[in-house]
N, C-alpha and C positions, 0 to 999 in steps of 0.2 A: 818599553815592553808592553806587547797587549793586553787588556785588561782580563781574559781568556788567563794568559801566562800567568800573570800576579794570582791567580785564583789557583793555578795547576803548582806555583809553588809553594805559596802558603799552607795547601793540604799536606804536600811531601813533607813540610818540616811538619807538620802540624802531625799528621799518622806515624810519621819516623819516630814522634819524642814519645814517651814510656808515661801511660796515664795510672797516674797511683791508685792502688787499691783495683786495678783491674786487668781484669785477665780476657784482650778481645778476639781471643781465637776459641772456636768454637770447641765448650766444654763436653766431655763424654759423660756418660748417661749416669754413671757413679761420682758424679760430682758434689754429692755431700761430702765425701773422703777427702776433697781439695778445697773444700767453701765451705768451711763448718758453720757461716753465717748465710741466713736466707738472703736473699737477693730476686728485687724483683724486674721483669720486661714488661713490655707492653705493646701491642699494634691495636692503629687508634682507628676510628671512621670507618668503619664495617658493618656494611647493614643487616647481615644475617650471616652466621655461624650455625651448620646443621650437623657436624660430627669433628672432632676431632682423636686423633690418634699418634703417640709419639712415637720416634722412630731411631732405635735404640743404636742401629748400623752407625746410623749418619751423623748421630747426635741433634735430632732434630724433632720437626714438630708440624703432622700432616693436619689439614684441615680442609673443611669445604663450606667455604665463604663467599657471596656475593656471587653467585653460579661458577666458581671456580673452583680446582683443587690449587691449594697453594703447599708449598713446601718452606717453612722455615730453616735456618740453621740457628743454634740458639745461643746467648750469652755472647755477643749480639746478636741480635735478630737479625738478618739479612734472608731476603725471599730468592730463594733457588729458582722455584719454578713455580709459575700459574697457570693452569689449563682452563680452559672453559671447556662445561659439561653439558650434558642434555638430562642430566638425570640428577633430581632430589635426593640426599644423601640421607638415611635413616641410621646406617653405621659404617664405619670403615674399619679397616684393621691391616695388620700388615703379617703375614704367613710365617711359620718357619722357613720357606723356601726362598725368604728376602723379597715377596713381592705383595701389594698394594690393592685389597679390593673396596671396594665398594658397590653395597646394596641399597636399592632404595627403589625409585619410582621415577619416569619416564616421565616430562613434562613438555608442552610447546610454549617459548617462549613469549615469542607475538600474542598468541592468544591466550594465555596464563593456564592453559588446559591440562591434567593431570592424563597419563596416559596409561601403558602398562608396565610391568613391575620389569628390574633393569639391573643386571650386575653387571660394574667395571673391573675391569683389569687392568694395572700399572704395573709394567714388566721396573724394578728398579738398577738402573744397574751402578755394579760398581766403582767407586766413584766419580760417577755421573748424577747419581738419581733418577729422575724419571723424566720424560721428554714426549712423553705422547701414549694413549689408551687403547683398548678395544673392547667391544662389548661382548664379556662371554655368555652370555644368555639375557636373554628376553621373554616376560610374555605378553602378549597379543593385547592390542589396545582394545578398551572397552567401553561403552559411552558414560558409566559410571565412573570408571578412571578409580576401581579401589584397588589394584590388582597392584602388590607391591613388594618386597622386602624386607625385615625389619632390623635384624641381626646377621652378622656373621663369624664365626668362630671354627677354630682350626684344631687339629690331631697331628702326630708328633708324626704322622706314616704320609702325608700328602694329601692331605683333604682337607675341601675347607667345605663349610656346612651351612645354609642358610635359612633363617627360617623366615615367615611369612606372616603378617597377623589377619589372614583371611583365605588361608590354606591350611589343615591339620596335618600335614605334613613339613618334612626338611628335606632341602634339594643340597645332593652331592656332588663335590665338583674338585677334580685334578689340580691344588694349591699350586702347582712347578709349569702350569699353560702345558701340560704336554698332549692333552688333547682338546684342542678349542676350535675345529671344525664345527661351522653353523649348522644346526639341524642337528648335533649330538645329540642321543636319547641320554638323560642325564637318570641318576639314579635318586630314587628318592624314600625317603623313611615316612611310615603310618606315625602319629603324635594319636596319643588317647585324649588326654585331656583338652584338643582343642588346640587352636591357632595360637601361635606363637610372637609376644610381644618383646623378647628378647631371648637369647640362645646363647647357651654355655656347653663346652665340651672340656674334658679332660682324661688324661689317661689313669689305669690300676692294674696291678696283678696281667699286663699285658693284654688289656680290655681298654675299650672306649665307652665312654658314661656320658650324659649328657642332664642339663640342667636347662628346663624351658619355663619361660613367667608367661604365664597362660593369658590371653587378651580378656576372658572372661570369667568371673571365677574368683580372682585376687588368689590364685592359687598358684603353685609348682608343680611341675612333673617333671619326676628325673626318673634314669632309667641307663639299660645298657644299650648302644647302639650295634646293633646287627651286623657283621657282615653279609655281605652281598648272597652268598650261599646260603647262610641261616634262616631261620626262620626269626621273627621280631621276639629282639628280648624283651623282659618284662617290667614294666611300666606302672608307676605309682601317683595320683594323684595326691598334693599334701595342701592345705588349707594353711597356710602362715598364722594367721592369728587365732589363738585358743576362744572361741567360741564358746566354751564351756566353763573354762576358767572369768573369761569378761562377764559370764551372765547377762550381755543384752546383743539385740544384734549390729551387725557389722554391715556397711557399706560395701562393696563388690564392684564399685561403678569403675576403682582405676588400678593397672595392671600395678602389681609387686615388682621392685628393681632389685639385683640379687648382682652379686657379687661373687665367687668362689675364692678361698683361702686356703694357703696350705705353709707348712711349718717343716723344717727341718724334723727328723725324728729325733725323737727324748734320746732311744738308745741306739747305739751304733746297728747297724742292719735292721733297724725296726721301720716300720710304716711311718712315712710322713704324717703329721697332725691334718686333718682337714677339716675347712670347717666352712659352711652357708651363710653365706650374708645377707639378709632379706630387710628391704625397706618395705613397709606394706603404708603406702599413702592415706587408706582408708580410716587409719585407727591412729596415723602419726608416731608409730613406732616402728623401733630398727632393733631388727632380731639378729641373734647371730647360735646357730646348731652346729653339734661339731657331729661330723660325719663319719659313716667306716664302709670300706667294701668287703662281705659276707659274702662267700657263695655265690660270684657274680652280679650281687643287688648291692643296690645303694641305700644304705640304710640313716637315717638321718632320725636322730636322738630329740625329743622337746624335754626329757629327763634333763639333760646335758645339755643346755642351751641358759641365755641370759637374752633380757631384752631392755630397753629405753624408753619411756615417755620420754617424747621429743618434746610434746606440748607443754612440758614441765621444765624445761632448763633455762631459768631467766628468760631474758630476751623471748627466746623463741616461744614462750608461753600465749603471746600473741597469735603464734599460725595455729590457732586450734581449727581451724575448721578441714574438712575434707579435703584431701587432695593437695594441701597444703604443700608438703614433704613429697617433692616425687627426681628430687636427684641424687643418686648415689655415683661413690666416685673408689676406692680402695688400689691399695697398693696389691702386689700378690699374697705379699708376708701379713698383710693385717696391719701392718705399724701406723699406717696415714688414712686414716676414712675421712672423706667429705660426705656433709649432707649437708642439701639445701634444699630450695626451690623457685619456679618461676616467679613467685611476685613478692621472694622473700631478698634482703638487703644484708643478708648473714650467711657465712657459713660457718656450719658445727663442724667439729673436729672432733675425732675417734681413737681407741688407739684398743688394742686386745691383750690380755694382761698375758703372762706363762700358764697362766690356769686356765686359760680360754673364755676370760668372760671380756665384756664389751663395757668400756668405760670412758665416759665423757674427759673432754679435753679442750674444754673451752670453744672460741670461734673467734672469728672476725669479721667486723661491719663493712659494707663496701660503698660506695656512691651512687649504685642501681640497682635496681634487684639483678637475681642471680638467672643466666639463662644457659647454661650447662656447665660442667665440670667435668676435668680428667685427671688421674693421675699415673706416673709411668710404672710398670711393671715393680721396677726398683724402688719405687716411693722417690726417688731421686728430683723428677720435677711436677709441679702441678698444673694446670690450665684454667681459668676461673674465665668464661663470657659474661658480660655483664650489660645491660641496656635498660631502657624502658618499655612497657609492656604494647607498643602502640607497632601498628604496619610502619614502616618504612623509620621507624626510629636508629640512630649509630649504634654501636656496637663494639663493647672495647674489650679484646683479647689477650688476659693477662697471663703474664709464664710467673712461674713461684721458681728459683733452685732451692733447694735443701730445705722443703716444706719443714720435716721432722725440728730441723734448728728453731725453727718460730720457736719461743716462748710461748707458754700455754695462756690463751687471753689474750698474746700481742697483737695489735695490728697488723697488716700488713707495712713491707715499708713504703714510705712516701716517696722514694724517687724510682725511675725506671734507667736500667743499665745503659741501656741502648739511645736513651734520650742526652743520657748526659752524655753518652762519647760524640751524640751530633753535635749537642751544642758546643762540646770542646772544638771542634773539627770548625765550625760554622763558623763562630770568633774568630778563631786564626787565618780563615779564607778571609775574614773582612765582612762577615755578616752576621747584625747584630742578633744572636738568639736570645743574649739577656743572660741571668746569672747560672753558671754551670751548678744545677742542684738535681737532674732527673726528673726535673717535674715538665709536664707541656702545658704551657700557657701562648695566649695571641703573640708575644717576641719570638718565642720559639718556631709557631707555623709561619708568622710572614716570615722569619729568615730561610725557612725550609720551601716557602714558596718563592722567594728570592733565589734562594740556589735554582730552583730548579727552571727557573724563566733561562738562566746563566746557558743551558747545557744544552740547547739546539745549536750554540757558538763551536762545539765541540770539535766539529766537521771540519771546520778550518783553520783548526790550529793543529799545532806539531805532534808527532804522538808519544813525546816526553810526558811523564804525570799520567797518563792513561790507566796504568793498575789503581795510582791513588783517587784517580775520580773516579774507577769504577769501584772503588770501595767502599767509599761514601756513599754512593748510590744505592749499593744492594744492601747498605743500613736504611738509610732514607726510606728507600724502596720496600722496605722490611719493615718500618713502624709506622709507615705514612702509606698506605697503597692506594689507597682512594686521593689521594693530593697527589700521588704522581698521575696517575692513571687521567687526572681532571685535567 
C-alpha cells in the first residue's frame, strides 16, 4: 500500500474515533450554556492582526491579518476563507443585513505607500460565507496619504455609518449593497465636536443616537442622528474625566475608547438600563455613566456613574504612565470587560454589578504584551492578539470560549483545542507531534511541517480519505497559516 494510503487511513480511523472531553464541530455563539468550562484556541505565526470581529451566523471569527481577510470557524479553528486586500483595516464589523464591511485606508503594497480612505464590502452568503469583495466607496488619494476610515457601526433600518478621524463628519451608506453604483452621492452627517476616532450608534423611542470619541479633545460627543429630511439634531460635547473633581490638569494627547451597554429592563414594559463605557487612556481610568433618552437627547448622568484607577490594581500599578491603557473590549450586557494595552503583559477583567457600578475582577498574565482585544456581543467568546512591540515581530491570536467561566485571577488555560486535536490526528497518521497536551512546541511544527511536505502526493492517489485529509487541513490551515502558506 502507498505511503500516501497508509496516511489517508490512519486519519479515517484517527477522525472516526471520539476525542474525550471534546466537541470538534463548530460551536454556536452561546456556548457558554454547553461549556461551562473556559477553553482556549490559538492561530500561531501572524505578523499583524488590524481588527477583528466575530461572526455570530457562522459561529465564527473575522479578522484582518497579514493583508488578508481571514475567516475562521471556531472550537476548531479551521480557516474558511483568506482574501487579499488593498486596504488597512482600522475596523470591521458585520451589519444586521448579514454582511461584512470594512473601513480603513488604501495602501500600495510594493511601495508601502498609504493612499486614500477605503470601505470594503463582503456580501456573506449563506452557508457559504464569503468568496470575494468590492469597494463601496473611496476617497481620492493624496500625497499625505491621511485620508482614512476609523470606525464603522450600524442601525436596525439599513445603515451602516462611518466615521473618519480627519473628516468632522459621518458618511452614510445602504448596509443590504442595495445601492453601490460607483460615483454614488453618499449622504453624510456635520460631527460638532470634531473628527471621529471611533463611532457608536444605537436605537431609542424609535430614534437613532450615536456616540463619537473625539480624535482631539479625549472627549464624547453623542447626539441624535438626523434623518435625511431634518435638520441636524442636537449635539453635546462631554469631557470624560472630571477635571474639577481631579484638581490638576489632564492630558488630551489620546483618544477615549467607549463601549455602549445596555440591560434588560428592571420592569416589565420599562426602558432598557443603558449605560457608557469610557476608557480615557490619559488619567488611566475606566468610567462607566448610566444613560437615558429625554426629549429626544441623550442625557448621560456623572451623578450616576462609578469609575477605576487602573494604576492601582496590583499588577497594573506599574502602567502608570500616559497612554498606558488604551484597549477596551465588553460584551453588550456589561458581564465581560477587558482592559489592557499595547505594551502591557496583562489583561483586567470587569464585570458591572445590578446597581450599575463597575467592579474589578481580577486579570491574567500573558507571554507578550497585549496588541488588541475582542469580545462577542454575547460575552460567549473572547479574542486576545498578542506579540512584541517590534516591525515584523509574530503574532499569536488567541480565541477564549466561555470567558465569564474563568475563575477570577485564573490564568488562562495552558493548552489550545485545536492543537491538541492535531496532535491526536498527527500521531495516528504516523507523525511524531510529541505528547497530546495543547501546547505548540518544535515536535508539534516539525510533524505539522511533515504533514504538510506529504500533500502535494495528494494528486495521485485515489480519492478515498479526501474529506479526512481535507479536514485536517482546514485545522492545520486554521492554526498554522503562515507554515502552510511557506
Amino acid at each position: 500500500m502507498p505511503f500516501r494510503s497508509l496516511i489517508t487511513l490512519a486519519l479515517a480511523l484517527a477522525l472516526a474515533a471520539p476525542v474525550a472531553a471534546q466537541d470538534v464541530q463548530p460551536a454556536p455563539l452561546a456556548a457558554q450554556d454547553v461549556h461551562p468550562e473556559a477553553e482556549a484556541d490559538a492561530v500561531f505565526s501572524l505578523r499583524n492582526v488590524e481588527s477583528m470581529a466575530f461572526d455570530p451566523a457562522h459561529a465564527g471569527l473575522f479578522a484582518i491579518a497579514d493583508g488578508r481577510l481571514m475567516h475562521w470557524s471556531l472550537f476548531p479553528l479551521e480557516l474558511r476563507a483568506s482574501l487579499e486586500l488593498d486596504t488597512l483595516a482600522s475596523d470591521l464589523a458585520i451589519s444586521p443585513a448579514g454582511n461584512l464591511f470594512v473601513a480603513g485606508q488604501r495602501w500600495n503594497r510594493e511601495g508601502l505607500m498609504l493612499l486614500g480612505g477605503s470601505i470594503l464590502a463582503f456580501p456573506i452568503a449563506p452557508g457559504e460565507g464569503i468568496e470575494d469583495w468590492f469597494r463601496l466607496y473611496q476617497v481620492a488619494d493624496n500625497a499625505a496619504g491621511i485620508s482614512q476610515f476609523s470606525s464603522v457601526a450600524f442601525d436596525a433600518s439599513g445603515m451602516a455609518y462611518f466615521g473618519s478621524p480627519v473628516a468632522s463628519s459621518i458618511l452614510a451608506v445602504p448596509d443590504d449593497f442595495s445601492d453601490v453604483a460607483p460615483g454614488t452621492q453618499r449622504r453624510s452627517l456635520d460631527l460638532r465636536c470634531g473628527a471621529s476616532a471611533q463611532l457608536s450608534v444605537f436605537e431609542a423611542e424609535d430614534q437613532i443616537f450615536y456616540v463619537s470619541s473625539t480624535i482631539e479633545g479625549a472627549a464624547l460627543e453623542f447626539g441624535r442622528l438626523a434623518a435625511a429630511e431634518e435638520k441636524p439634531g442636537h449635539a453635546e460635547c462631554f469631557r470624560v474625566a472630571n477635571v474639577y473633581a481631579q484638581k490638576m490638569p489632564v492630558s488630551t494627547f489620546f483618544s477615549v475608547r467607549h463601549a455602549l451597554i445596555a440591560r434588560p429592563p428592571a420592569e416589565e414594559d420599562g426602558p432598557p438600563w443603558r449605560g457608557l463605557l469610557a476608557l480615557e487612556p490619559n488619567n488611566g481610568r475606566l468610567y462607566l455613566f448610566e444613560t437615558a433618552i429625554a426629549g429626544g437627547e441623550v442625557l448621560i448622568s456623572r451623578a450616576r456613574s462609578s469609575e477605576i484607577d487602573l494604576t492601582a490594581l496590583g499588577d497594573a500599578a506599574t502602567e502608570g504612565r500616559t497612554g498606558a491603557f488604551g484597549l477596551l473590549a465588553a460584551s453588550d450586557d456589561g458581564a465581560e470587560i477587558f482592559v489592557s494595552g499595547p505594551s502591557m503583559r496583562r489583561v483586567l477583567r470587569f464585570g458591572i454589578t445590578a446597581e450599575g457600578r463597575l467592579v474589578p475582577r481580577g486579570g491574567f498574565d500573558l507571554a507578550a504584551p497585549v496588541q488588541g482585544i475582542e469580545i462577542s456581543a454575547d460575552g460567549g467568546f473572547a479574542a486576545i492578539v498578542t506579540g512584541e512591540n517590534r516591525f515584523g515581530a509574530e503574532r499569536v491570536l488567541s480565541v477564549l470560549r466561555a470567558p465569564s467561566a474563568l475563575p477570577e485571577g485564573a490564568a488562562l488555560p495552558a493548552g489550545f483545542h485545536s492543537v491538541r486535536l492535531v496532535q491526536q490526528w498527527l500521531n495516528a497518521a504516523g507523525f511524531d507531534a510529541g505528547r497530546v497536551d495543547g501546547i505548540y512546541g518544535p515536535r508539534t511544527l516539525d510533524a505539522v511541517r511533515a504533514y504538510l511536505a506529504t500533500l502535494g502526493e495528494a494528486a495521485q492517489e485515489p480519492d478515498e480519505g479526501d474529506e479526512q485529509r481535507d479536514r485536517l487541513r482546514a485545522v492545520v490551515t486554521g492554526v498554522f497559516p503562515r507554515a502552510v502558506a511557506d
